[in-house]
C-alpha positions in Angstrom: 0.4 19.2 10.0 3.1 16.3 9.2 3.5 14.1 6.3 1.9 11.3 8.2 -0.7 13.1 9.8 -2.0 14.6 6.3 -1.8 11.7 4.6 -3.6 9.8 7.7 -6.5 12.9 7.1 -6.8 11.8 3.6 -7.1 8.6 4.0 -9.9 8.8 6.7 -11.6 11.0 4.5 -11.8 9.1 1.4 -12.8 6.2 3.6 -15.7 7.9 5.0 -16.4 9.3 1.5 -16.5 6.2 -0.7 -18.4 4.4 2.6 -21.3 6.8 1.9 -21.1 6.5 -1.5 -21.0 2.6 -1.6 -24.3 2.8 0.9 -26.2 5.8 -1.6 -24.5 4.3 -5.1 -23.8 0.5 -4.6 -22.0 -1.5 -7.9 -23.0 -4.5 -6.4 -25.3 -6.1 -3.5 -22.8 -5.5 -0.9 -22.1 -3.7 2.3 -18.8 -2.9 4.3 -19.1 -3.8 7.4 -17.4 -2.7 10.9 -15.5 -6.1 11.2 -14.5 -5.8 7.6 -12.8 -2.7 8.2 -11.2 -3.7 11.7 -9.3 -6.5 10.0 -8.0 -5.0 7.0 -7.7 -1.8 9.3 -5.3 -3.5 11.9 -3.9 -5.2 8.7 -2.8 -1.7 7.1 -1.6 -0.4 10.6 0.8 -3.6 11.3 2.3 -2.6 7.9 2.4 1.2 8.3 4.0 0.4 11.8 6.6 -1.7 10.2 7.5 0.7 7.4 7.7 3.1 9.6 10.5 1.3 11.7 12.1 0.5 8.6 12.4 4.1 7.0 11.3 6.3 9.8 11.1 9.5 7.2 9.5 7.4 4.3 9.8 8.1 0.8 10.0 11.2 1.2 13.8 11.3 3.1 14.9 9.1 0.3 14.4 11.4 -2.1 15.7 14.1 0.2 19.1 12.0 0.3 19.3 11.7 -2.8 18.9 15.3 -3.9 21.7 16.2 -1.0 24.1 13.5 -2.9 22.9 14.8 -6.2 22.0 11.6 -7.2 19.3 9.9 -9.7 18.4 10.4 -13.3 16.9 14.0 -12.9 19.8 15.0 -11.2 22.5 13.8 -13.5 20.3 15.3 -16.8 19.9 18.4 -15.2 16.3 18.0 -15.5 14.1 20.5 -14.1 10.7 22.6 -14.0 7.1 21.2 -15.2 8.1 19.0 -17.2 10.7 17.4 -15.0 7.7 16.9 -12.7 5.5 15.3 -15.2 8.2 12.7 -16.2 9.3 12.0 -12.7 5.1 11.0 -11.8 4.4 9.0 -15.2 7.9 7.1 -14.3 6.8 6.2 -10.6 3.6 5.6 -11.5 5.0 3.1 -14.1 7.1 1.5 -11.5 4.3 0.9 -9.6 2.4 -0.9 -12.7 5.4 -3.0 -12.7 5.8 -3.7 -9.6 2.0 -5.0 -9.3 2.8 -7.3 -12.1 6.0 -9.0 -10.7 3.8 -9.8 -7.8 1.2 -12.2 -9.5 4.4 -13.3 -11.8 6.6 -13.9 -9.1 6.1 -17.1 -6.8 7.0 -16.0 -3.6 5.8 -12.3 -4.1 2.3 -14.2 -4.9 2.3 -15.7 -1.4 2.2 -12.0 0.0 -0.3 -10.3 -2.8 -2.8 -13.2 -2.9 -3.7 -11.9 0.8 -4.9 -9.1 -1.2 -6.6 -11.4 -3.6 -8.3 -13.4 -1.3 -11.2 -10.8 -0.4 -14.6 -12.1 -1.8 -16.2 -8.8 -1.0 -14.6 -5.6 -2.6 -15.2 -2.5 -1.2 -13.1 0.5 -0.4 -11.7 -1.4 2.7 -10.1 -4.2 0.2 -7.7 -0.8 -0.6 -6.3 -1.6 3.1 -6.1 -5.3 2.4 -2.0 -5.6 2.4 -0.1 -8.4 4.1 2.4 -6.4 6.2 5.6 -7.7 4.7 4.4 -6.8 1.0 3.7 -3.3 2.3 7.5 -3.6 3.8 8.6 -4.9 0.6 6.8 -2.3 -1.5 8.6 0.5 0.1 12.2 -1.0 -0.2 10.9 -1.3 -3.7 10.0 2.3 -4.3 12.3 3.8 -2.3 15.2 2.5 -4.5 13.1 3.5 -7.5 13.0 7.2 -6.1 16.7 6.7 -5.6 17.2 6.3 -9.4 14.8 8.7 -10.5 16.7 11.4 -7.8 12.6 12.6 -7.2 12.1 15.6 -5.9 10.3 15.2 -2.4 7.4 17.5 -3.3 6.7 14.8 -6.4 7.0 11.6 -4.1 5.1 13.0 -1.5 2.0 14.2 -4.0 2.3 10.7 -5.6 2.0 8.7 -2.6 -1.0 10.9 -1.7 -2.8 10.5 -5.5 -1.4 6.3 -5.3 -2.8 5.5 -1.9 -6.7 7.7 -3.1 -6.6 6.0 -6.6 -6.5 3.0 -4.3 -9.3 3.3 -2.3 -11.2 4.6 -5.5 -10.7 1.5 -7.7 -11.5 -1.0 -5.3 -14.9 1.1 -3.8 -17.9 -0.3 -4.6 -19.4 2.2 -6.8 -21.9 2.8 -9.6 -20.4 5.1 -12.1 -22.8 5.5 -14.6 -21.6 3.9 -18.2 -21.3 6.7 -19.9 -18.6 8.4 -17.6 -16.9 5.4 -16.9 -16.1 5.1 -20.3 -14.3 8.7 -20.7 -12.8 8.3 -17.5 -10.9 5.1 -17.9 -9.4 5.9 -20.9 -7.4 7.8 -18.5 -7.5 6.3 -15.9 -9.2 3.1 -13.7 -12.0 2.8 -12.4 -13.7 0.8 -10.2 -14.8 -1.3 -13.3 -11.7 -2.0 -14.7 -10.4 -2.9 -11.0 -13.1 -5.3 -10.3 -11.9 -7.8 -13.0 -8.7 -7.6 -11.5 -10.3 -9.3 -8.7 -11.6 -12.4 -10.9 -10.8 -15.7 -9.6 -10.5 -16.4 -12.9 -6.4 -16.4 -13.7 -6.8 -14.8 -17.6 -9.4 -11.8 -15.9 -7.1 -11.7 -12.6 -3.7 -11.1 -15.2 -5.0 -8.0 -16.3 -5.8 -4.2 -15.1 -2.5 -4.1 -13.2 -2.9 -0.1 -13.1 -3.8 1.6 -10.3 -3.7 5.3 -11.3 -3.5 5.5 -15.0 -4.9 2.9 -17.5 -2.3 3.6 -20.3 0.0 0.9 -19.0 -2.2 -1.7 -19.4 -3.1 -0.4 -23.0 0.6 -0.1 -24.0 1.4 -4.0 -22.9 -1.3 -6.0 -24.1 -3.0 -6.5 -20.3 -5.8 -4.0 -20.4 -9.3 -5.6 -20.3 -12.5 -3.6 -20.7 -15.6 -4.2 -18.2 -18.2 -6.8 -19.6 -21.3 -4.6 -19.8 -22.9 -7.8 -17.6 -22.0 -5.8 -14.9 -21.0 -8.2 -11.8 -18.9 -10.7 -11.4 -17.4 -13.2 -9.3 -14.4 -11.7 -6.7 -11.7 -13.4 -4.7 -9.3 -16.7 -5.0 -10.7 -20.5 -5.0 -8.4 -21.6 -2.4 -9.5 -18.7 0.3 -13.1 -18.1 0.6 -14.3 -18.9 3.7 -15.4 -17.3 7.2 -12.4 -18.9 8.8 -10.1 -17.2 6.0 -11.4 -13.5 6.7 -9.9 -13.3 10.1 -6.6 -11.2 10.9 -4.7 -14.0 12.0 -5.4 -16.3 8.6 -4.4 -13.2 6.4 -1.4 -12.8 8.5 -0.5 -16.8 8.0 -1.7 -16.8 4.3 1.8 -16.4 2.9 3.5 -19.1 4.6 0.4 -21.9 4.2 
């Protein structure tokens, strides 16, 4: 099985996972639907489609690359083993935290991320929710990041598959009971401490930026606990309407 293929399989699977378990477990009163995850579906695939023009082997021949050029951080320290792996994931994962934030700080990067934003319904198909040219930009982003780091391509393959579940887990709409929700995201976030990421409200939405572990947040003053009030209001004010769900309006969005 390739790269692509496996990480397709995964993805599928955690679909149809966290599908079930918002129908059995539901946060909140609502459903995903089979239009909801056409459009954000087709939204995903224009922006795999375009990655994959732009860096046919993805990520993963970057780092390839650059371990053939003995290039990047690791490299030049001679670091190696376990613990090279351990520092090479917290560092991505960190770049990743800081490449979330940039977007909301970062006008024209905002024009791409609020299509993200602009869902008024989150489920596990608001994971697929990416205008095409952030998803471009993202991998330009990371793929210089893997450059630096000089990644092995074991490491950046296994991240991408633990970045792109942690993303359809923190935006499912599941009940985790209180109790466990509390343990886990002291690790890591949850579906709680994503959801008021998704506030329309701009102090609640400039928070959570973490999408596998929680620390960064904790470390630089942007981590917000859940209210115990349970739900909340979701999206943007600007983009809440029927006519704004549609693939052609997300695909606009930026440019409006």
């Amino acid at each position: 099985m390739t790269d692509a293929m496996l990480r397709l399989a995964l993805t599928l699977g955690l679909l149809a996972l966290f599908a079930i378990l918002e129908w059995m477990v539901p946060a909140r009163d609502s459903r995903l639907s089979v239009p909801r995850l056409a459009r954000h579906g087709v939204l995903a695939l224009i922006g795999s489609g375009l990655s994959r023009l732009a860096l046919a082997g993805g990520l993963a021949s970057v780092a390839t690359f650059s371990q053939d050029l003995d290039f990047g951080l690791l490299n030049w320290f001679g670091l190696q083993g376990f613990w090279a792996v351990v520092l090479c994931f917290v560092l991505l994962d960190f770049s990743v935290w800081f490449q979330h934030l940039l977007t909301h700080k970062i006008p024209i990067l905002w024009r791409l991320h609020r299509v993200h934003h602009g869902d008024v319904v989150m489920d596990v198909t608001t994971a697929l929710r990416f205008h095409p040219l952030e998803i471009l930009g993202s991998l330009f982003y990371k793929a210089a990041i893997v450059c630096l780091l000089g990644a092995p391509p074991e490491v950046v393959f296994a991240f991408e598959l633990v970045l792109g579940a942690s993303a359809l887990f923190t935006h499912a709409n599941i009940a985790i009971p209180p109790a466990i929700d509390r343990v886990l995201r002291l690790v890591i976030v949850t579906p709680a401490v994503h959801l008021i990421h998704h506030s329309p409200n701009p102090s609640e939405t400039d928070s959570n930026y973490g999408f596998n572990f929680s620390i960064w947040d904790r470390i630089f003053g942007t981590y917000r606990a859940p209210s115990p009030k349970g739900a909340q209001a979701i999206g943007l004010g600007d983009w809440r309407g029927p006519q704004d769900e549609t693939l052609k309006a997300m695909v606009i969005n930026p440019f409006v």
